[in-house]
C-alpha positions in Angstrom: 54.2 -259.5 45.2 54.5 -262.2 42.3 55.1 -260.5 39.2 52.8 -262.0 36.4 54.7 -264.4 33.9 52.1 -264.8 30.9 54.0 -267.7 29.3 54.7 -269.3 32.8 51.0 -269.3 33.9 49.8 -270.0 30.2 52.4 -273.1 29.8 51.6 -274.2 33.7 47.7 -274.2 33.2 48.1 -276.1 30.0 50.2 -278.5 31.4 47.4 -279.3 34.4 44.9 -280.1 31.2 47.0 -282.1 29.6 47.8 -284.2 33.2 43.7 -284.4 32.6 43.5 -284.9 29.1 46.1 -287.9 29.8 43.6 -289.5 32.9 40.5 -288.9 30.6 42.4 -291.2 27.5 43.5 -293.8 29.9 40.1 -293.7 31.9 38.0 -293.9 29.0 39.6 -294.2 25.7 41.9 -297.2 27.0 44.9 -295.5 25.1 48.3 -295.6 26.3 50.8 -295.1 23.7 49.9 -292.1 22.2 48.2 -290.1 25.7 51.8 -291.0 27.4 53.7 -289.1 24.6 51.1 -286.3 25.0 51.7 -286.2 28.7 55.6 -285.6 28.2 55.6 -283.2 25.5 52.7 -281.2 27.1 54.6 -280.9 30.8 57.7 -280.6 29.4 56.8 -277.3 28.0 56.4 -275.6 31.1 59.1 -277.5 32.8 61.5 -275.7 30.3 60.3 -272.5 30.8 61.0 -272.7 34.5 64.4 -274.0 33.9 65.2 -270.7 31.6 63.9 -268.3 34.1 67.4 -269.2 35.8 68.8 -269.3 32.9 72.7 -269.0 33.6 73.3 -266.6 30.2 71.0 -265.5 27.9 72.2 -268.6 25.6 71.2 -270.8 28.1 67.6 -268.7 28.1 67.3 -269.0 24.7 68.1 -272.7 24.5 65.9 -273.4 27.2 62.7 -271.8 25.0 63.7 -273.0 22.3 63.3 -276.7 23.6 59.9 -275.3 25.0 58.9 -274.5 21.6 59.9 -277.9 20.4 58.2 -279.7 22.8 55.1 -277.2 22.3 54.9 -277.9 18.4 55.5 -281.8 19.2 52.1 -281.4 21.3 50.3 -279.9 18.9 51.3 -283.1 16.7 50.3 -285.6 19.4 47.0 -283.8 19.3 46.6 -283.5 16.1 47.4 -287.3 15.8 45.1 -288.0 18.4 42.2 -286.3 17.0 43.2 -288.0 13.3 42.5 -291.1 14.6 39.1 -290.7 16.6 40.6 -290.7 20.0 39.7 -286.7 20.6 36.9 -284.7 18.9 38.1 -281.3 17.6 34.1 -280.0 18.1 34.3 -280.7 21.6 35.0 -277.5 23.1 37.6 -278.4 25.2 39.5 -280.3 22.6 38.9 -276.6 20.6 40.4 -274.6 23.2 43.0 -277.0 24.2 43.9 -276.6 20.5 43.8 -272.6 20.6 46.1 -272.5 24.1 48.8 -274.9 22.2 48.9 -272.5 19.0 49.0 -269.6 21.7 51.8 -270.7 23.4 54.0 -271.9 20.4 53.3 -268.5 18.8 54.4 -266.8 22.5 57.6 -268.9 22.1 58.6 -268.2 19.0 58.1 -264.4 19.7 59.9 -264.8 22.9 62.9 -266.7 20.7 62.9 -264.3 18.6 63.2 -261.0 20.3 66.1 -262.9 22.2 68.1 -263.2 19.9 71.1 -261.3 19.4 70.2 -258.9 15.9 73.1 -260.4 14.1 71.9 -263.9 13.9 
């Protein structure tokens, strides 16, 4: 049996609305520029928790979340950026929630940098 990986399934889920998110600007907002950063920050978060689940040292596990957390906080900006300038509506539910699961998983990966760490750092 599978053993549940809450930041794995959290980060994979959001990655799959982003993928959507991405089609829905292109489709119908007609923007490019923006949406295509979106798209790489928002997979790449869940791409680099996969990587540090075979992590070769828990350095490498670290610096494999911490990139996650730096792509995760660079989505939040794209999103942010995007709503700023009319292309998303933060009163849309979905935009709401999307909103909710980014500050979910950047606060998940700072915990999980955290508690990490060696004590001495």
């Amino acid at each position: 049996m599978k053993q549940e990986n809450i930041i794995l399934d959290k980060s994979f889920a959001f990655a799959v609305r982003i993928v959507k998110l991405y089609k829905y600007l292109c489709d119908e907002k007609k923007e490019y520029v923006l949406s295509k950063q979106l798209l790489r920050s928002g997979t790449s978060i869940g791409a680099n928790i996969n990587e540090a689940q075979a992590g070769q040292s828990k350095a490498d596990f670290i610096s494999k979340m911490s990139i996650a957390s730096k792509e995760a906080r660079e989505t939040k900006y794209w999103i942010d950026l995007l709503a700023k300038t009319d292309y998303l509506n933060t009163n849309d539910n979905h935009v709401a929630s999307l909103v909710l699961d980014i500050e979910e998983i950047i606060k998940l990966l700072t915990s999980i940098v955290k508690s990490s760490r060696p004590t001495n750092e």
